[in-house]
C-alpha positions as CSV (number, residue, x, y, z in Angstrom):
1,X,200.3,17.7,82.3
2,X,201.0,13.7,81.2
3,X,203.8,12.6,82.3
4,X,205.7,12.5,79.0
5,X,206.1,16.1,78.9
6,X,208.8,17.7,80.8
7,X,208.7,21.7,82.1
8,X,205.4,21.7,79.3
9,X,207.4,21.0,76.0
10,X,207.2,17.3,75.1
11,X,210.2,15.4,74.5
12,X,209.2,14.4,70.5
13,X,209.3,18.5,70.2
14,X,212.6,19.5,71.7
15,X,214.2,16.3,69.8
16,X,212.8,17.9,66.5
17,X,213.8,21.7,67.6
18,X,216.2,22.9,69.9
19,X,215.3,25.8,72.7
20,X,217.3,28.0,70.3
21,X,215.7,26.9,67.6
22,X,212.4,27.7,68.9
23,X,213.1,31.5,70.3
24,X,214.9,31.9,66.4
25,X,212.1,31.2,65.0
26,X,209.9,33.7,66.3
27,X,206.8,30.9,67.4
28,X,206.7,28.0,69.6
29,X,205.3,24.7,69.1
30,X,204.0,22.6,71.7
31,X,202.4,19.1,72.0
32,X,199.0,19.0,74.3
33,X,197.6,15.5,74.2
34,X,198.6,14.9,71.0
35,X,197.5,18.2,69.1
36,X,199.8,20.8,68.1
37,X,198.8,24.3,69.6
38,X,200.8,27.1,68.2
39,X,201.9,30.0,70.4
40,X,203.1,32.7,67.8
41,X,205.0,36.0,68.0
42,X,205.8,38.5,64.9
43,X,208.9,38.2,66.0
44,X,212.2,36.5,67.7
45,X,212.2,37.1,71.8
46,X,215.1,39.2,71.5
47,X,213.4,41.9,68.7
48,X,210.5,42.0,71.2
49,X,212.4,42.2,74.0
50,X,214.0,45.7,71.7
51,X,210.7,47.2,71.0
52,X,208.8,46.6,74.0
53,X,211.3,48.9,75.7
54,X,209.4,51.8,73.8
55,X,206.3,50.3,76.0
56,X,208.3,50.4,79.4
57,X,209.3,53.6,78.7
58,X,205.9,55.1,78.3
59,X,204.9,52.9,82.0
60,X,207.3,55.0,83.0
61,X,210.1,52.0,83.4
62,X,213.8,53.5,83.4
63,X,216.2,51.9,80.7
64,X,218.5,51.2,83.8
65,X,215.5,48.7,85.2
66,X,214.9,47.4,82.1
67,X,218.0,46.2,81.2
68,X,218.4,45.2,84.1
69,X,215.7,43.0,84.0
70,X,216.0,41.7,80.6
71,X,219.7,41.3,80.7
72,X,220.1,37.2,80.1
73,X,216.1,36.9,79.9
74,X,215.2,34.4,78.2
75,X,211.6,32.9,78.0
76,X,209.9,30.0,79.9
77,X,208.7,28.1,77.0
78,X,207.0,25.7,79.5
79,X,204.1,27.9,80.3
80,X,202.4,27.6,77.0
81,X,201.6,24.2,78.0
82,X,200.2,24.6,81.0
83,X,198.3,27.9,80.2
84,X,196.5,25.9,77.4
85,X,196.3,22.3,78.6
86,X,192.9,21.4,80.8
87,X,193.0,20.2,84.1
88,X,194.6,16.5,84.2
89,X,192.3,15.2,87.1
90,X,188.8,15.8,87.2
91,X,187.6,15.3,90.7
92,X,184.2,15.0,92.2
93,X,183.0,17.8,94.6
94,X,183.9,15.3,97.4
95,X,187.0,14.3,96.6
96,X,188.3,18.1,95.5
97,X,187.2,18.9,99.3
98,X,188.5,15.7,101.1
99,X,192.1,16.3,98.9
100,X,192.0,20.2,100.3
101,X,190.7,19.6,103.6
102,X,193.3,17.4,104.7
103,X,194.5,16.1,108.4
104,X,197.9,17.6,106.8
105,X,195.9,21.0,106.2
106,X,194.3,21.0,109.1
107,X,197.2,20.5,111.3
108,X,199.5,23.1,109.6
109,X,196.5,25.7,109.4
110,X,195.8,25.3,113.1
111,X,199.9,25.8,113.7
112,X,199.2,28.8,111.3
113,X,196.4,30.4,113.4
114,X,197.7,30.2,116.9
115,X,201.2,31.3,115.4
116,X,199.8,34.8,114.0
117,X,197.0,34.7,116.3
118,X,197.8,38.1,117.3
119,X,198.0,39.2,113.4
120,X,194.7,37.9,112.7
121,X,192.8,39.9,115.5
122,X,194.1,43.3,114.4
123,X,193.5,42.6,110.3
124,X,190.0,41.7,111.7
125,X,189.5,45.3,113.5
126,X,191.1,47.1,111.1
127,X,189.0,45.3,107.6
128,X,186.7,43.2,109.1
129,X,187.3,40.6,107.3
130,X,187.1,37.2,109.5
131,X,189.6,34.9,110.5
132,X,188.3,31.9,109.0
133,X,188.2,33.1,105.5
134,X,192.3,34.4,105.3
135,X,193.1,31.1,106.8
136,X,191.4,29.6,104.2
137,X,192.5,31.7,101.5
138,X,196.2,31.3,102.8
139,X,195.8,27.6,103.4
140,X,194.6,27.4,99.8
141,X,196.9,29.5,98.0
142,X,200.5,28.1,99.5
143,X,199.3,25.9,101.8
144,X,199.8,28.6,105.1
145,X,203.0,29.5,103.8
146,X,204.8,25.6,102.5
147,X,204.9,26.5,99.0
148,X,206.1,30.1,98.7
149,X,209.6,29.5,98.1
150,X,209.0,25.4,97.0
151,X,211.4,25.4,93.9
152,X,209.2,22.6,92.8
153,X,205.9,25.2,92.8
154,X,207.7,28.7,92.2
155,X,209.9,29.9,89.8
156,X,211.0,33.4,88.7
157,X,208.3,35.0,87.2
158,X,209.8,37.3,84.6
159,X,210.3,34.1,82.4
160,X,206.7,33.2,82.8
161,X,205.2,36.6,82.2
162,X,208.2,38.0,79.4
163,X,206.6,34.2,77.5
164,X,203.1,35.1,77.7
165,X,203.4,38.7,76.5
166,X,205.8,38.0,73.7
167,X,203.7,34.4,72.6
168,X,200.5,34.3,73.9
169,X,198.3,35.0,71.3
170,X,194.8,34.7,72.8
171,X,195.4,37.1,75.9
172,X,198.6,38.9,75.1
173,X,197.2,42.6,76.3
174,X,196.7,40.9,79.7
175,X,199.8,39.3,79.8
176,X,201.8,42.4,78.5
177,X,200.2,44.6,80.9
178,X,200.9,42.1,83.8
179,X,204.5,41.9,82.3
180,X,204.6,46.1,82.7
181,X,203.2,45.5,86.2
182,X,206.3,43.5,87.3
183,X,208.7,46.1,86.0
184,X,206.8,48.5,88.0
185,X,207.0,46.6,91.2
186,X,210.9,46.5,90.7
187,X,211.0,50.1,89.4
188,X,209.7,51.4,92.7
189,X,212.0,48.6,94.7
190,X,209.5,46.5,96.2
191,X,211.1,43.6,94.9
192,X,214.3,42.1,93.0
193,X,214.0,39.9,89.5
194,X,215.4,37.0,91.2
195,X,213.7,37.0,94.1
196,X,210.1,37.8,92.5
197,X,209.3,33.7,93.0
198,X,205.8,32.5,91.8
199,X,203.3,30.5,89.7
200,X,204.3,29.6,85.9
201,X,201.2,32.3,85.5
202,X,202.8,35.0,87.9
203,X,201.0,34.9,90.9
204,X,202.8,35.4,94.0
205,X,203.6,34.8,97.3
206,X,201.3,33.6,100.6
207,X,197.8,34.8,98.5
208,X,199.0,34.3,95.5
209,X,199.2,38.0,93.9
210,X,199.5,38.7,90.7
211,X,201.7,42.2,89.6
212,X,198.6,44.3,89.4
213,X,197.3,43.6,93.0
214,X,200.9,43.6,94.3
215,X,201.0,47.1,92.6
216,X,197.3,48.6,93.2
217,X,195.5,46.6,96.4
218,X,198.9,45.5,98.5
219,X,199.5,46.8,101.7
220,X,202.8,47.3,103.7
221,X,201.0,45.9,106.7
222,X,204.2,45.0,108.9
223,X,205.5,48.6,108.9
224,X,208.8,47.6,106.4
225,X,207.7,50.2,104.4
226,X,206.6,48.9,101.2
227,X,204.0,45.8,100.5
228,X,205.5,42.4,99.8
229,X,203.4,39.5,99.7
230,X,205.9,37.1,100.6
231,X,205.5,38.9,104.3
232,X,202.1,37.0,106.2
233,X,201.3,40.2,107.9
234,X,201.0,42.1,104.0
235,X,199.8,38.8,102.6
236,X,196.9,38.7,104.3
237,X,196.0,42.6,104.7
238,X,196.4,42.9,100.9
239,X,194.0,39.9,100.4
240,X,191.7,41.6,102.8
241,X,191.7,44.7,101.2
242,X,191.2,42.3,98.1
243,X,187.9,40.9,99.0
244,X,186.5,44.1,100.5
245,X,187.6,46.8,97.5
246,X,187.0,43.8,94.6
247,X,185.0,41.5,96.2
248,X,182.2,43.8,98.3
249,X,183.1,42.1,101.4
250,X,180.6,42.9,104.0
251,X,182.0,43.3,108.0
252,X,180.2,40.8,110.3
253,X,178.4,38.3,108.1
254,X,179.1,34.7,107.7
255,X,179.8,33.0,104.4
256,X,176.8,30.6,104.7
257,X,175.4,28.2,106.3
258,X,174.8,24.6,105.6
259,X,171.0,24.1,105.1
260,X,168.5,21.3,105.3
261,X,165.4,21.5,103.1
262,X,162.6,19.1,102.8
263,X,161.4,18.5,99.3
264,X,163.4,19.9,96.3
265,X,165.6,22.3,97.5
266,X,167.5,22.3,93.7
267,X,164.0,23.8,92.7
268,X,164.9,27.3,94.5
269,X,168.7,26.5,94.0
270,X,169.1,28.9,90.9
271,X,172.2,30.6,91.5
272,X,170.6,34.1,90.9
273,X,166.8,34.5,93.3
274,X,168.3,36.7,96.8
275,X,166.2,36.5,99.7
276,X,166.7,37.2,103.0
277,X,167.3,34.6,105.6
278,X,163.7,34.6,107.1
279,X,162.4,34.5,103.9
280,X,164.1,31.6,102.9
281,X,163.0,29.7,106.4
282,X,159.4,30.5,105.4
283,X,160.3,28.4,102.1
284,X,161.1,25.2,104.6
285,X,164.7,25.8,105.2
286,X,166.3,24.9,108.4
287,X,169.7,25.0,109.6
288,X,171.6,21.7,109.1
289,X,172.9,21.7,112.5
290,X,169.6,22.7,114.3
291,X,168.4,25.7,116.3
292,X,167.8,28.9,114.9
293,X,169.0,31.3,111.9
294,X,171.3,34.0,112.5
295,X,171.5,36.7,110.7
296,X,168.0,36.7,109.9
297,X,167.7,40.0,107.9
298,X,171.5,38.9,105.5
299,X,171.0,38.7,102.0
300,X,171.9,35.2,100.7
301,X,171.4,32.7,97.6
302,X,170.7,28.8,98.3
303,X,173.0,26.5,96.4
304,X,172.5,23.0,96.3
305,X,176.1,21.8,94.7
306,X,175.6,18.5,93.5
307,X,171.8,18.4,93.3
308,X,168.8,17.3,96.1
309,X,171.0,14.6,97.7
310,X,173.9,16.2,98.7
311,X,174.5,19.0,101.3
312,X,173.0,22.5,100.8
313,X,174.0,26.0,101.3
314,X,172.7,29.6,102.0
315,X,175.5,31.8,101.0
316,X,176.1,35.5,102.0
317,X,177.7,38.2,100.1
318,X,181.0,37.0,101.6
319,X,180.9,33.8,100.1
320,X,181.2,35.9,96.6
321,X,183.9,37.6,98.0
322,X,186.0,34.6,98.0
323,X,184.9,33.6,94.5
324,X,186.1,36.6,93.2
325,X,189.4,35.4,93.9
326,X,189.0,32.5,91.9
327,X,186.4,32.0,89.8
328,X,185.4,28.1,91.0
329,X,182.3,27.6,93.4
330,X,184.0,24.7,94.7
331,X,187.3,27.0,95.3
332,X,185.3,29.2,97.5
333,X,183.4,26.4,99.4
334,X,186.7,24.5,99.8
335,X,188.2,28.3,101.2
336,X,185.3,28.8,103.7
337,X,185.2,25.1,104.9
338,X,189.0,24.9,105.4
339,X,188.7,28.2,107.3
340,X,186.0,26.8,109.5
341,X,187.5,23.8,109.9
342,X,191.0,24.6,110.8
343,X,189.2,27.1,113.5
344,X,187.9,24.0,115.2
345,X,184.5,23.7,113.2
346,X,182.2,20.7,112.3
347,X,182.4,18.6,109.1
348,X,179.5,18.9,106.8
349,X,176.2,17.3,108.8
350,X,174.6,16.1,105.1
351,X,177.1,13.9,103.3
352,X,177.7,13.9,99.3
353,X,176.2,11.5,97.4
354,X,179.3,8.5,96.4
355,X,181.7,10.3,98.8
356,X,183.9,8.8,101.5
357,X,186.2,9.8,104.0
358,X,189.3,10.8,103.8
359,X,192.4,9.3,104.4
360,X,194.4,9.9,107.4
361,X,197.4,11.8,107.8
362,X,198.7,8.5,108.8
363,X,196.7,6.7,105.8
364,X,198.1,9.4,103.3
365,X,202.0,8.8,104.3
366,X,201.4,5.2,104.0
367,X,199.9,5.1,100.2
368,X,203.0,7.5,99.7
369,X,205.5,5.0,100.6
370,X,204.1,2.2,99.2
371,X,203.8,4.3,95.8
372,X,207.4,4.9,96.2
373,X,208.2,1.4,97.1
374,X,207.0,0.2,94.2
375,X,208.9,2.5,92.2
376,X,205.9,5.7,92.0
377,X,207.3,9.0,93.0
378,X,205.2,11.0,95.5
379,X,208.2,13.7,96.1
380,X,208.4,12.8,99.4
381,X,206.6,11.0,102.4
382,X,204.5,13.9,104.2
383,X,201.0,13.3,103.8
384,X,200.4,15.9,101.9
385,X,198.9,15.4,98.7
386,X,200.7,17.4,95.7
387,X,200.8,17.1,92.3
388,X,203.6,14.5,92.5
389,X,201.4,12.0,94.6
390,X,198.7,12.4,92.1
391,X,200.7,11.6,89.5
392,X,202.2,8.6,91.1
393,X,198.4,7.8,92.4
394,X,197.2,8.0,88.7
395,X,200.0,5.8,87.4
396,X,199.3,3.1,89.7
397,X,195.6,3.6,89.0
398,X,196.2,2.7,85.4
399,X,197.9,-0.5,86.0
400,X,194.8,-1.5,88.2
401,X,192.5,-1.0,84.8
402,X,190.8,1.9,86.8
403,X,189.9,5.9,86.1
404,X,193.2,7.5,87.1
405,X,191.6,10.4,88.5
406,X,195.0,10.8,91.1
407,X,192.6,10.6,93.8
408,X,194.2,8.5,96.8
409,X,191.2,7.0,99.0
410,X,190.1,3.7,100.6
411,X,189.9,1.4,97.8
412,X,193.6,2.5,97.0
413,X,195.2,2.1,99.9
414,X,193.4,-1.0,100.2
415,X,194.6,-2.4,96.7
416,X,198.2,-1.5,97.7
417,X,198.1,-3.2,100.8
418,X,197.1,-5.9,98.9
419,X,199.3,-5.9,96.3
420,X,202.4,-5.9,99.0
């Protein structure tokens, strides 16, 4: 979101209408880059709010729990913006990784591991699913746990959801029906409106839920009774259960492997041709590292993410499993690799084509406080790249004359040592 735009409506909009002008008038405006994209409703919140009761009702929602709920409710107008607007930093495959896979990351996710050590062993006997990939998952998701209750990441989610279903034109049955699935969760008290915190889309908690895997795939793992996925022991047997019952998660494989190939490895890199992994060594491919295969008779795809140059991948049905949590190869490569990597593993052997290092920990708090010495707020100095340091990265990118992609490497911590 540009940085004249505040909570998703843009200043020049709430000048021209007020927040109760905009509910009153049964549609909201916002301003995206410049064009107007209307999110409309056939009528004001509160007549919605009225006849969607009949739709509770027949989820089985008591009138006690709905008023309840929708007592004071009023819509978080901000999440039009952000469910329509495009990403505001386009990173390369490199830098998406190096931002992810941080020092900071890697020291909290290794805290994480030895801390629920214990934890991980038994949700690995009883789904199979390794550790590597739920740290990675967790570590991706709220960042092992920092972000669940961040005010400046979470945020009631009845606001969010009661938005999308009453103005959210392109989706609305989704959103209604996730909207339904939130009443549910407090109908059956597993949680309380004000403490359901999560994403301006809904998601919740440690793996992100949304309503409907709270509701159908969550587990009530640390014997409380009911599933909550602000608990790490449910968290992460509900995200197991996740990946096996949606994803097809198979017990004892690998995600991948990191592959060497000589030749033209994108030739065979199709994204849809299965062959075992003996069959894809007759083809030339080698393991990156050396030595043998593993897993000889495993199913897997080769993907070659950024072409012949760059590093290449045999990927197991496991590696899907991740991507069906969010639908981004580079999500699910950045969830495997920071699972490996806080477990102790090896960087990628082949490098990326353009790519770099990444900063420090050290490196990372020091372009933060220069950033905020010069007036750029980073929301703090933790070495931990948010949103807010990208921001302030990509501000101080444009006085430079330079792409503000908000990506904080070498050449700008080296301009801001200059500068100072």
């Amino acid at each position: 979101m540009s940085g004249d735009c505040e909570n998703g409506v843009s200043r020049a909009a709430r000048a021209a209408l007020s927040r109760r002008d905009l509910l009153l008038a049964g549609g909201v405006t916002v301003l995206l880059g410049g064009r107007a994209q209307a999110q409309s409703s056939k009528q004001p919140f509160h007549v919605w709010v009225a006849e969607f009761r009949a739709k509770a009702r027949a989820r089985g929602i008591s009138d006690q729990v709905y008023d309840h709920v929708t007592s004071g409710l009023q819509p978080d107008l901000s999440v039009y913006a952000k469910d329509g607007a495009q990403p505001e930093f386009r990173e390369q495959l490199w830098q998406y990784l190096n931002r992810r896979i941080s020092e900071w990351r890697l020291i909290t996710g290794a805290a994480a591991a030895k801390d629920n050590a214990k934890l991980l062993k038994q949700l690995h006997a009883d789904y199979g699913v390794e550790p590597d990939v739920l740290l990675g998952l967790w570590g991706m998701e709220s960042a092992f746990g920092e972000l669940v209750r961040d005010p400046d990441h979470m945020h009631p989610v009845f606001p969010s959801l009661a938005a999308l279903a009453w103005g959210e034109p392109r989706r609305r049955r989704y959103w209604e029906t996730e909207y339904l699935n939130a009443l549910a969760i407090v109908q059956r008290g597993w949680g309380r409106p004000d403490d359901m915190l999560g994403s301006w889309a809904g998601a919740m908690g440690h793996t992100q839920w949304m309503p409907e895997v709270w509701l159908n795939l969550g587990v009530a793992y640390d014997g409380k009774g009911y599933p909550s996925p602000y608990s790490v022991a449910d968290a992460l047997a509900g995200s197991s259960r996740y990946l096996i019952k949606r994803g097809k998660y198979q017990r004892g494989l690998p995600w991948g492997i990191e592959v060497t190939m000589a030749g033209v490895p994108s030739k065979y890199a199709d994204a849809k041709t299965w062959r075992t992994v003996e069959d894809w060594a007759k083809l030339g491919i080698k393991p990156a590292a050396g030595g043998r295969f593993a897993f000889t008779k495993a199913r897997t795809r080769l993907w070659a993410p950024v072409g012949d140059e760059g590093p290449c991948f045999l990927l197991t049905q496991n590696f899907y499993a991740v991507r069906s949590y969010n639908p981004s190869m580079n999500y699910a490569l950045a969830v495997c690799y920071l699972g490996d990597r806080v477990l102790g593993g090896e960087p990628f052997i082949t490098p990326f084509p353009g790519g770099e290092r990444a900063l420090t920990l050290a490196e990372i708090q020091e372009v933060q406080r220069r950033l905020t010495q010069i007036g750029l707020d980073t929301g703090g100095v933790d070495g931990r790249v948010g949103n807010m340091t990208m921001k302030a990265v990509a501000s101080f990118q444009r006085r430079m004359g330079v792409n503000p992609d908000g990506y904080a490497g070498l050449d700008m911590l080296a301009a801001l040592r200059k500068g100072q």
